[in-house]
VOPAGU-2260 file (C-alpha; in pm, 1 decimal, decimal comma):
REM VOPAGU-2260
SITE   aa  ch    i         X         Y         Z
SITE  UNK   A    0  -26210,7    7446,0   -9794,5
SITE  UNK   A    1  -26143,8    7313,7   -9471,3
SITE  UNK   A    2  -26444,6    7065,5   -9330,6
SITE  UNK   A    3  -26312,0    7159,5   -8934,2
SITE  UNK   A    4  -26353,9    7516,7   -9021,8
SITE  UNK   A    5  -26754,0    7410,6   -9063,3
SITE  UNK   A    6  -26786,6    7231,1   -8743,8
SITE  UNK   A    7  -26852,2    7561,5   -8535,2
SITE  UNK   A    8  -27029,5    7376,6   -8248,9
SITE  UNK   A    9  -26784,5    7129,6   -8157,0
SITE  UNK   A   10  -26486,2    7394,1   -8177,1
SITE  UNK   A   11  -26675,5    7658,5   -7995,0
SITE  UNK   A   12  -26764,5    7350,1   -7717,8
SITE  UNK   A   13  -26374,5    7257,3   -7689,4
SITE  UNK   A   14  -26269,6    7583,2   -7687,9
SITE  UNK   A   15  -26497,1    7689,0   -7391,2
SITE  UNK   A   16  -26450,3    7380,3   -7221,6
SITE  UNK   A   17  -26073,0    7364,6   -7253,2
SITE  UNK   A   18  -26040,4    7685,1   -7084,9
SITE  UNK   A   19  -26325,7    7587,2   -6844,7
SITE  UNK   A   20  -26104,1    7357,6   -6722,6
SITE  UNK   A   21  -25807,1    7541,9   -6683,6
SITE  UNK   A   22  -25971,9    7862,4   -6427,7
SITE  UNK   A   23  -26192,8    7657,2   -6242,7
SITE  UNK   A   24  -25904,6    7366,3   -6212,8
SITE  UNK   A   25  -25719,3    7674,5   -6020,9
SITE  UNK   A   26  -26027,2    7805,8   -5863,6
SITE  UNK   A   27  -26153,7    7473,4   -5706,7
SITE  UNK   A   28  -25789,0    7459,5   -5552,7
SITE  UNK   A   29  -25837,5    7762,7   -5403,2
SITE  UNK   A   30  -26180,8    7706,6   -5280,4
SITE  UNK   A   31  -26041,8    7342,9   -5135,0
SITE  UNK   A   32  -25735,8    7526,0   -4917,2
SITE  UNK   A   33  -25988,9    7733,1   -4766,5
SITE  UNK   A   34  -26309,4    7478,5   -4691,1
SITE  UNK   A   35  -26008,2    7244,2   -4555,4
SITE  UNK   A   36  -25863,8    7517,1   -4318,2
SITE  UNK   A   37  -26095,3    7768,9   -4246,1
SITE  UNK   A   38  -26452,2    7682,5   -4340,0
SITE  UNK   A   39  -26403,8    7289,8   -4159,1
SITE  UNK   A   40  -26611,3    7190,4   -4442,4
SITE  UNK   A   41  -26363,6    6852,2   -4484,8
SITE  UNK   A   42  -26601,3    6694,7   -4786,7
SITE  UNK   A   43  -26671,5    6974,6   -5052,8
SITE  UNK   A   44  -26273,1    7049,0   -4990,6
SITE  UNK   A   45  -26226,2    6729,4   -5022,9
SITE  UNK   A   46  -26454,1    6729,6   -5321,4
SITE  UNK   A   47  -26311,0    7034,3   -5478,3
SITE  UNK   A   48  -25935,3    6922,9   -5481,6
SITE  UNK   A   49  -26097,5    6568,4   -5691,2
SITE  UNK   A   50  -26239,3    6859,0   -5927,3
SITE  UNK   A   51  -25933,5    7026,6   -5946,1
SITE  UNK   A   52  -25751,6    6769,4   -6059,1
SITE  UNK   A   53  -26005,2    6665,5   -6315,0
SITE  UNK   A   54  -26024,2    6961,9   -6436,2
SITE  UNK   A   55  -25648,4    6985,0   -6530,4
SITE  UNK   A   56  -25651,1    6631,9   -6626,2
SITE  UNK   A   57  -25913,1    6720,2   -6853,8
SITE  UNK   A   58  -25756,9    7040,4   -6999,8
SITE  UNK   A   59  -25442,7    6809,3   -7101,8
SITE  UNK   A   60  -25660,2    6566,7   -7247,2
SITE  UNK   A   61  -25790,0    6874,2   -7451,7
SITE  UNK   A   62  -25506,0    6995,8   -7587,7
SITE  UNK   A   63  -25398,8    6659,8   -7736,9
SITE  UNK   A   64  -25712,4    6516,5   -7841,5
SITE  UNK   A   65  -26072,0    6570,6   -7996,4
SITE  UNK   A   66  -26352,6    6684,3   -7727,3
SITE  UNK   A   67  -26569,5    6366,7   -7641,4
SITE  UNK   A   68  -26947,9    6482,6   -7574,1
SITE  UNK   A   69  -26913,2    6291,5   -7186,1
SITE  UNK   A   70  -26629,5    6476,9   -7136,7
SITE  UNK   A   71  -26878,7    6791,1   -7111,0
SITE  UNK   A   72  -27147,2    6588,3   -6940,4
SITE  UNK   A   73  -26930,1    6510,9   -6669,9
SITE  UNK   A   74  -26803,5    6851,5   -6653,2
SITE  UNK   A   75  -27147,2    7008,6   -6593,4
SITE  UNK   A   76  -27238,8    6725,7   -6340,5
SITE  UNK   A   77  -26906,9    6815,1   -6126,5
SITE  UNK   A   78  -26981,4    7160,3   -6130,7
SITE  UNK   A   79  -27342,7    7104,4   -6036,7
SITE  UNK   A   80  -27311,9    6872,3   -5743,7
SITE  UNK   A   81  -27024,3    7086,5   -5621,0
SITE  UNK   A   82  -27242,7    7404,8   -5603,8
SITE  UNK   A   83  -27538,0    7224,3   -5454,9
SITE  UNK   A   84  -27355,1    7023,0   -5217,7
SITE  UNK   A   85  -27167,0    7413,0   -5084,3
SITE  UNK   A   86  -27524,4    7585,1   -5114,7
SITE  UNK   A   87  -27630,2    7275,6   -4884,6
SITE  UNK   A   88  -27358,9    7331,5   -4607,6
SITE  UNK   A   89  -27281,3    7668,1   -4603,1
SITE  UNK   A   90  -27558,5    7985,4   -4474,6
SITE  UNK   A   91  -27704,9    8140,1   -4725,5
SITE  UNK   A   92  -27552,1    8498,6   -4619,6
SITE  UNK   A   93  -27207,0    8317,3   -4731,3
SITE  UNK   A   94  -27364,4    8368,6   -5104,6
SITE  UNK   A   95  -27287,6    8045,7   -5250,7
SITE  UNK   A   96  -27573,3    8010,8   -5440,6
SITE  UNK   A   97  -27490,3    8297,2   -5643,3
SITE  UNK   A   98  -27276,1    8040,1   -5860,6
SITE  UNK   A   99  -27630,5    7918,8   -5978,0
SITE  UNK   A  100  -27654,3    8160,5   -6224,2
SITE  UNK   A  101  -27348,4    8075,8   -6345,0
SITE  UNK   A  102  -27463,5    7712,3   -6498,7
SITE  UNK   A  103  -27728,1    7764,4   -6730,3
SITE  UNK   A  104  -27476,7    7970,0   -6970,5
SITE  UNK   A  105  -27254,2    7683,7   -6924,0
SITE  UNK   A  106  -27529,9    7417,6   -6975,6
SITE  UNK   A  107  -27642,3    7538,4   -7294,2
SITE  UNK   A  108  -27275,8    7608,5   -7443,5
SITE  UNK   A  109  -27139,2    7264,1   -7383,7
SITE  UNK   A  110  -27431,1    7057,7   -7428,2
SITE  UNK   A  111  -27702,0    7223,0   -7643,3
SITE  UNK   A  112  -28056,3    7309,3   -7595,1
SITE  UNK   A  113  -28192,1    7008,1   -7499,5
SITE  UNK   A  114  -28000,6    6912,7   -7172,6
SITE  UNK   A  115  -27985,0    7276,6   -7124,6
SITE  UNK   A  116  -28336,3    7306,4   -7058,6
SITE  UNK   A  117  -28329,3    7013,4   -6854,6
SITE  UNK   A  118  -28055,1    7088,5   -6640,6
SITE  UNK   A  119  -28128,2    7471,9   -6559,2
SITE  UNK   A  120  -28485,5    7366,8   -6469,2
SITE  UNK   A  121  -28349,6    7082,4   -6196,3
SITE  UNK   A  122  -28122,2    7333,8   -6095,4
SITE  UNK   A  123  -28399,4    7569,6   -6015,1
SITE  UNK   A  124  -28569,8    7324,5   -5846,3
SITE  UNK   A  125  -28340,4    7204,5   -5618,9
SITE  UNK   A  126  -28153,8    7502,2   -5491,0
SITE  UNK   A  127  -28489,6    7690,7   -5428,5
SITE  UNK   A  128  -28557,7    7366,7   -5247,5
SITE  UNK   A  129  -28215,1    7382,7   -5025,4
SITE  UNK   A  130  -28294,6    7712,8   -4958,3
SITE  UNK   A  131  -28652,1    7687,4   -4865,0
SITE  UNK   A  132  -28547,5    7474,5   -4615,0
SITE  UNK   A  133  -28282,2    7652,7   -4399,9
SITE  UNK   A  134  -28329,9    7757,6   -4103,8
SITE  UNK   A  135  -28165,4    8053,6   -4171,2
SITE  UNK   A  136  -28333,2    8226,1   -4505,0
SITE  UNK   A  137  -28109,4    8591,9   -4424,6
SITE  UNK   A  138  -28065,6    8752,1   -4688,8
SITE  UNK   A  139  -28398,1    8590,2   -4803,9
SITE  UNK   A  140  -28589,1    8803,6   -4583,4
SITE  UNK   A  141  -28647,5    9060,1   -4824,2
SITE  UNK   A  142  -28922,8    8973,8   -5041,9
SITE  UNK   A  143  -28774,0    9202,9   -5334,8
SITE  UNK   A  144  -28452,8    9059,4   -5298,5
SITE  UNK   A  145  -28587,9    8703,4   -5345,4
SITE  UNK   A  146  -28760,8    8830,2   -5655,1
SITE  UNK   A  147  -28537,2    9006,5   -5796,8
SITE  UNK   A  148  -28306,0    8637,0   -5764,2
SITE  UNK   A  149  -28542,6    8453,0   -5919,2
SITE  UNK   A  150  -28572,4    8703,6   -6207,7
SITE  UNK   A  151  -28241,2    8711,0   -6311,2
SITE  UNK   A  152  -28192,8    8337,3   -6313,1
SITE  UNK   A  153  -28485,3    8316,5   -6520,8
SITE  UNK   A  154  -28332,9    8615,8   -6742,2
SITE  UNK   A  155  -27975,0    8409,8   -6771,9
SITE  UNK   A  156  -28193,2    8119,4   -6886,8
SITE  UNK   A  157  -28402,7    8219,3   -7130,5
SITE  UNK   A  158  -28088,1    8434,3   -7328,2
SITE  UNK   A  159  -27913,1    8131,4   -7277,6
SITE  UNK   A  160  -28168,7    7919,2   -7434,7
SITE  UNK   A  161  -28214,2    8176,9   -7694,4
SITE  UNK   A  162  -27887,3    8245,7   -7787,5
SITE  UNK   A  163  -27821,8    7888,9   -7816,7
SITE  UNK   A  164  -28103,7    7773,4   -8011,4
SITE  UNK   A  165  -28043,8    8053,2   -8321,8
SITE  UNK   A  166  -27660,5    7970,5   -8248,2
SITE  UNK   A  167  -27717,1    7632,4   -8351,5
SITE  UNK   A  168  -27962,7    7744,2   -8587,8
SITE  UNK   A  169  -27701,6    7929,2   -8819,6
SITE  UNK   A  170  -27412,9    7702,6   -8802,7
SITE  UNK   A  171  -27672,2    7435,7   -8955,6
SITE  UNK   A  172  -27768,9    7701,4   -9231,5
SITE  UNK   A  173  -27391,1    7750,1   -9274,3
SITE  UNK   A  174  -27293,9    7378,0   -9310,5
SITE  UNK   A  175  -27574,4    7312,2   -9504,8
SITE  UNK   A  176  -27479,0    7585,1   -9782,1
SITE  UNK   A  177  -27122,3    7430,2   -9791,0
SITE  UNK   A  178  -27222,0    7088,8   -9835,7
SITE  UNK   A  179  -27523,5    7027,2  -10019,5
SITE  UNK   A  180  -27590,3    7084,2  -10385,9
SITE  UNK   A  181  -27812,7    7445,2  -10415,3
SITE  UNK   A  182  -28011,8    7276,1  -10687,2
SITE  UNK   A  183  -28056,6    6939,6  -10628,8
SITE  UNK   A  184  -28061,9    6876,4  -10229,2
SITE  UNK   A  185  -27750,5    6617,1  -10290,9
SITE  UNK   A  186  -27439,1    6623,6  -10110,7
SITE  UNK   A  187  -27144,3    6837,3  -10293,3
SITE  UNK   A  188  -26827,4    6738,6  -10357,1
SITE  UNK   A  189  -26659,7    6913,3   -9999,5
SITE  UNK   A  190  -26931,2    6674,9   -9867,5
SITE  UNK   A  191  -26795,6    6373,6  -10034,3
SITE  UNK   A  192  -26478,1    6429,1   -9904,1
SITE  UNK   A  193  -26579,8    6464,9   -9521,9
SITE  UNK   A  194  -26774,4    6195,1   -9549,3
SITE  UNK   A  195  -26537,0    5931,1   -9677,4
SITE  UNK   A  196  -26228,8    6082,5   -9475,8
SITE  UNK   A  197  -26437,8    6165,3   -9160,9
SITE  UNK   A  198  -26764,6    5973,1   -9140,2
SITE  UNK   A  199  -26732,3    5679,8   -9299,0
SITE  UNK   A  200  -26535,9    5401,6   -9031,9
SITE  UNK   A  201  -26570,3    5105,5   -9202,2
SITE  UNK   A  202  -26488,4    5107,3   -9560,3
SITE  UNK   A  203  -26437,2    4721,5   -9608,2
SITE  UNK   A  204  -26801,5    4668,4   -9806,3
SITE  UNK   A  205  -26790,9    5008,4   -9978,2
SITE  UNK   A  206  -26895,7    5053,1  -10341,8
SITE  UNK   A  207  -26870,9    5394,3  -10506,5
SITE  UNK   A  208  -27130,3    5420,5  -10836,2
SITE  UNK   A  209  -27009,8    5690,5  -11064,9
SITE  UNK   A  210  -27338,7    5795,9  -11258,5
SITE  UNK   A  211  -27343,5    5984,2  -11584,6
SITE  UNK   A  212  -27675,2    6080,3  -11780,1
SITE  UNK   A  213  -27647,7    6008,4  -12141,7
SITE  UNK   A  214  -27683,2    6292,2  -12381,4
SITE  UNK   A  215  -27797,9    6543,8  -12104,3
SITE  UNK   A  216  -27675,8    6811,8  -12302,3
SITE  UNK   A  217  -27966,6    6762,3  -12519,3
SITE  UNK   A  218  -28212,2    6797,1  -12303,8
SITE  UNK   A  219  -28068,1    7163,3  -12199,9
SITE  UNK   A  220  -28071,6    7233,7  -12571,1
SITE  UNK   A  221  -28399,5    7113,5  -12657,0
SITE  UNK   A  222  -28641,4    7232,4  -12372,7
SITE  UNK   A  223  -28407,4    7471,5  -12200,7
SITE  UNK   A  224  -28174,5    7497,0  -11889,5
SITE  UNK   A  225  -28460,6    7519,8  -11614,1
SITE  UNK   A  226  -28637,1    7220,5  -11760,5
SITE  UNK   A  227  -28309,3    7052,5  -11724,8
SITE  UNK   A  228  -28245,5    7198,2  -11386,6
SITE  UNK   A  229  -28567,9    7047,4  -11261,3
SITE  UNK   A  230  -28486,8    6665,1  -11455,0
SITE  UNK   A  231  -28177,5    6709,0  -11179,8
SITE  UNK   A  232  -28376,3    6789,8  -10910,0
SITE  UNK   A  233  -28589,5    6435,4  -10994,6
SITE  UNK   A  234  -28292,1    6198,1  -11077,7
SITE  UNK   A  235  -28133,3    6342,3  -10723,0
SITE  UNK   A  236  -28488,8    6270,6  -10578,9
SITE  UNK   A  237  -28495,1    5917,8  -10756,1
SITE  UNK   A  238  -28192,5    5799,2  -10674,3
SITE  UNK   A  239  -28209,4    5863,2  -10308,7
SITE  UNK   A  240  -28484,4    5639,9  -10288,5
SITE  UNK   A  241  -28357,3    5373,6  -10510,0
SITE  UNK   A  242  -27987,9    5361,8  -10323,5
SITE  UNK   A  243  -28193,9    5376,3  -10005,7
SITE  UNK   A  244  -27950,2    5297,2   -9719,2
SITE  UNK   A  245  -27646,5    5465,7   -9904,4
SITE  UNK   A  246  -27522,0    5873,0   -9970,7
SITE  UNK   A  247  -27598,5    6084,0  -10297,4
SITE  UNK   A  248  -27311,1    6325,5  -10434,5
SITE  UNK   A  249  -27341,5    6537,6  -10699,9
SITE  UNK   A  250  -27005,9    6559,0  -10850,2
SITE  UNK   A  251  -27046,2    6759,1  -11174,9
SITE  UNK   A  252  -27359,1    6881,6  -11419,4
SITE  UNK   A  253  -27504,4    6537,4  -11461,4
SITE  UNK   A  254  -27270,3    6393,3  -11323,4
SITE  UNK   A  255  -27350,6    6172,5  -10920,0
SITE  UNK   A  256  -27150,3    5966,5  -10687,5
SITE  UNK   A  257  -27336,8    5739,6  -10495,0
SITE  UNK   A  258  -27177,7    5565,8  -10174,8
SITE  UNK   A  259  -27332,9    5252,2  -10065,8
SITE  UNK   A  260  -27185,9    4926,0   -9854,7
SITE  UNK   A  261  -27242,9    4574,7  -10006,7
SITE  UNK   A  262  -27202,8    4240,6   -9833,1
SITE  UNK   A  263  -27144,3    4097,2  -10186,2
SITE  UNK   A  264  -27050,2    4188,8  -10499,3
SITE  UNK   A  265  -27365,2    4068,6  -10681,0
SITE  UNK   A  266  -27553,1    4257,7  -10446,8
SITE  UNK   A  267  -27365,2    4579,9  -10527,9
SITE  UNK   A  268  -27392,9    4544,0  -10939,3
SITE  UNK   A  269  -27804,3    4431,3  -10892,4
SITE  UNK   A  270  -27824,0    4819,4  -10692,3
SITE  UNK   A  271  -27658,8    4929,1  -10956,8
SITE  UNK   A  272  -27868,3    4759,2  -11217,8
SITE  UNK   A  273  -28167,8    4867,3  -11076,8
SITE  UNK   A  274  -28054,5    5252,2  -11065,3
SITE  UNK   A  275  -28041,5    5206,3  -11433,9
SITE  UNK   A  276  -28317,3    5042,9  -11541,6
SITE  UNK   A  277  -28548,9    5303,7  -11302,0
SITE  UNK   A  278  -28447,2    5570,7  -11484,5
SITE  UNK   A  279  -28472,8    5461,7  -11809,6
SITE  UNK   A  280  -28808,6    5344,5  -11713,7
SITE  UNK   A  281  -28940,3    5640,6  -11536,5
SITE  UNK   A  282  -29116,1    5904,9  -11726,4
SITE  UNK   A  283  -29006,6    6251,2  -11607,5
SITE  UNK   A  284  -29306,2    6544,7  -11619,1
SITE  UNK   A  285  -29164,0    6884,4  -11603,5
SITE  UNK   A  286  -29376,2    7141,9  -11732,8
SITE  UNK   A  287  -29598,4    6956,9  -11952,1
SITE  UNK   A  288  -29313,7    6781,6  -12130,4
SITE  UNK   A  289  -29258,9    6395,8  -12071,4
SITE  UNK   A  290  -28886,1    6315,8  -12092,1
SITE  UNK   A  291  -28693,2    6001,4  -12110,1
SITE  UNK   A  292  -28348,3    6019,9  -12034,8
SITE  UNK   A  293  -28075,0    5711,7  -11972,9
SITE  UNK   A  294  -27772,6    5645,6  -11781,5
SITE  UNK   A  295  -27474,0    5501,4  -11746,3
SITE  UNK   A  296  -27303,1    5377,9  -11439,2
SITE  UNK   A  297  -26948,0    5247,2  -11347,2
SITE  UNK   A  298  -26903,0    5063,1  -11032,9
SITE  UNK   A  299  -26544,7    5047,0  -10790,6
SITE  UNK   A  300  -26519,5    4896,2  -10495,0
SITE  UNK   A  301  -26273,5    5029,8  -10221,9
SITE  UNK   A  302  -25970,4    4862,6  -10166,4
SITE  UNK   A  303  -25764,5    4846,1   -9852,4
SITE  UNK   A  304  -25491,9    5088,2  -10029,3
SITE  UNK   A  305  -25772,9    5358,3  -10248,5
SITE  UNK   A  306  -25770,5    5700,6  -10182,5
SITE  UNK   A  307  -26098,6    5888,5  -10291,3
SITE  UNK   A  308  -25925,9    6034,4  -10568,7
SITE  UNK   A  309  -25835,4    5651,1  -10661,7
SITE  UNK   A  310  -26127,5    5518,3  -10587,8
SITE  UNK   A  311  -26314,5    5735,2  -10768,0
SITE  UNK   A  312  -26049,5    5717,2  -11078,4
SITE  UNK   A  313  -26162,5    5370,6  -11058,7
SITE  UNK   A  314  -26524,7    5409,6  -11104,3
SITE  UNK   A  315  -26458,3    5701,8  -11340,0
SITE  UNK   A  316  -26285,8    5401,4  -11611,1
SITE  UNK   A  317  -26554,3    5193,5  -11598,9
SITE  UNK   A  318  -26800,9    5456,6  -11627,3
SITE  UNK   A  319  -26601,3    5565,3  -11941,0
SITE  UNK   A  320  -26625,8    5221,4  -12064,7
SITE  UNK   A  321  -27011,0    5210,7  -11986,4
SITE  UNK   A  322  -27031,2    5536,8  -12247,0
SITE  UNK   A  323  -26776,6    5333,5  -12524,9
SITE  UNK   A  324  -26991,8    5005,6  -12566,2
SITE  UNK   A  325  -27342,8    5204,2  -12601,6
SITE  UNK   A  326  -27399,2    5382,1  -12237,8
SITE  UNK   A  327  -27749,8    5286,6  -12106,5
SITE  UNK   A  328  -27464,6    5036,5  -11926,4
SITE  UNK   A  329  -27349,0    4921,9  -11596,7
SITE  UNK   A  330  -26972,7    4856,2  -11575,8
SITE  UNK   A  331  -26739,9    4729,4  -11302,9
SITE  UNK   A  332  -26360,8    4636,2  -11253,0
SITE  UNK   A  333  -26414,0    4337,4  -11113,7
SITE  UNK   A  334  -26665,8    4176,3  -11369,1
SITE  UNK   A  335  -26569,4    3982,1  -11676,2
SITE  UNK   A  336  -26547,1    4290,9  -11992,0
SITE  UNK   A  337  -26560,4    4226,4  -12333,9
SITE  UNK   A  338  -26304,1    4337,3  -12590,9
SITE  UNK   A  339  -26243,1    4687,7  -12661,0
SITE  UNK   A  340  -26397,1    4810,6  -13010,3
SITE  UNK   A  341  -26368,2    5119,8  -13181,0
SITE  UNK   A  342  -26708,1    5305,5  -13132,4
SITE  UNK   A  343  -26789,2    5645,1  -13357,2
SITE  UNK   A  344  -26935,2    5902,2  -13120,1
């Protein structure tokens, strides 16, 4: 499964600011021929051929590159300052304003509920304020007609703010399903992936610990599957805490990757250590049953040419190793191993 495919918000953001870009890049051009030669208004033409040329500027940038968050900031603070700065020259009979409710759809679809709310609500403010203060108020004078405005800025806002908000909503839900664990709360192997590849920048201190619990298979047998489900749900719990500062993947039944970044080699195989000996130590409660369970653990650390898949290869041998000498063990590539011996399963 594609990871991009998840990341509804950003692609819905590009998409609608992409072609943004592209009408009102044509529109402001328009709008700047005729404030420069009919309307005399010299700066918002002045301003709007600037916007125009941002705009397509931007739209290129767009098609060959990611969408940067400021790129939308400064695209709603354009638009803004263009409509109150023509709302502020022109009569309000010329209808200007009427691009007002325009913005808060836009606010909330490139940059989310909370500037949203911020942004429509100055908005308000200051146009009712530009217009309260003309000498002029035509077509104003009606007292319905001013109503009826305000209403249906206050209608475009609050959809906008509600379509938003359970937009958002769902494509957390959605993402959530696809990369965390159902049982456990851990991330899933798709998440794994996205974080390494996508997340993760600096990789130079990184130490993947590839967990196993020993004999798991009789705990399902003894006390059943949901007592063994909820053991999960605790070691997932446990290590979390324990790793602290790093991420916890469940890669298989009882099986967890945990990524974490070292300063020192020492450092990383103490973590480790201490993963170990807490859950051998820890007495797990589930339903009236106290169970002790073990682990073994085998530690890789990334190297400048690893993929995941090698990387984790790597942690997978030593982990292997950790089960051949008497599991309950902590193994690593680059600490000193004993010999190999035969051991009977």
């Amino acid at each position: 499964m594609d990871i991009a495919a998840l990341n509804s918000t950003k692609s819905l953001r590009k998409s609608v600011l992409s072609w943004m870009c592209l009408c009102f890049g044509f529109l402001s051009f328009a709008f700047a021929v005729f404030n420069l030669t009919v309307n005399n208004f010299a700066l918002l033409g002045y301003i709007e051929v600037f916007f125009s040329i941002y705009c397509f500027f931007t739209y290129i940038s767009l098609l060959r590159r990611p969408l940067r968050f400021w790129q939308s900031i400064v695209m709603c603070a354009l638009i803004t300052l263009i409509v109150i700065l023509a709302t502020a020259l022109a009569t309000p009979h010329n209808g200007v304003f009427v691009w007002s409710f325009a913005l808060p759809i836009l606010f909330y679809l490139l940059l989310g509920k909370q500037y949203g709310v911020v942004l429509s609500a100055s908005l308000l403010v200051i146009q009712s304020y530009i217009l309260g203060t003309k000498s002029s108020l035509s077509p104003f004078t009606t007292f319905n007609l001013s109503l009826n405005l305000m209403c249906a800025y206050l209608s475009i806002w609050a959809i906008s703010h509600v379509f938003e908000g359970s937009r958002a909503h769902f494509s957390k839900r959605l993402k959530n399903l696809a990369l965390l664990d159902p049982l456990t709360g851990a991330g899933n192997r798709l998440s794994m992936n996205h974080y390494f590849e996508v997340e993760l920048q600096d990789k130079s201190q990184l130490y993947v610990f590839l967990l196993d619990l020993d004999f798991f298979k009789q705990v399902n047998d003894k006390h059943g599957h949901a007592v063994g489900d909820k053991v999960l749900v605790e070691v997932a719990t446990l290590l979390r805490v324990t790793l602290g500062k790093g991420y916890v993947f469940r890669v298989g039944g009882e099986e967890f990757a945990l990524f974490c970044s070292f300063p020192h080699e020492d450092e990383a195989l103490n973590a480790a250590e201490k993963i170990r000996a807490d859950i051998e130590n820890t007495h797990f409660k589930i339903d009236g049953l106290v169970i002790n369970i073990t682990t073994s653990i085998g530690v890789a650390k990334f190297r400048s040419s690893n993929t995941l898949e090698g990387l984790i290869s790597q942690a997978d041998k030593q982990l292997y190793k950790a089960k051949r000498f008497g599991r309950n063990k902590v193994y690593c590539k680059f600490k000193k191993e004993p010999k190999l011996e035969k051991v009977i399963a």
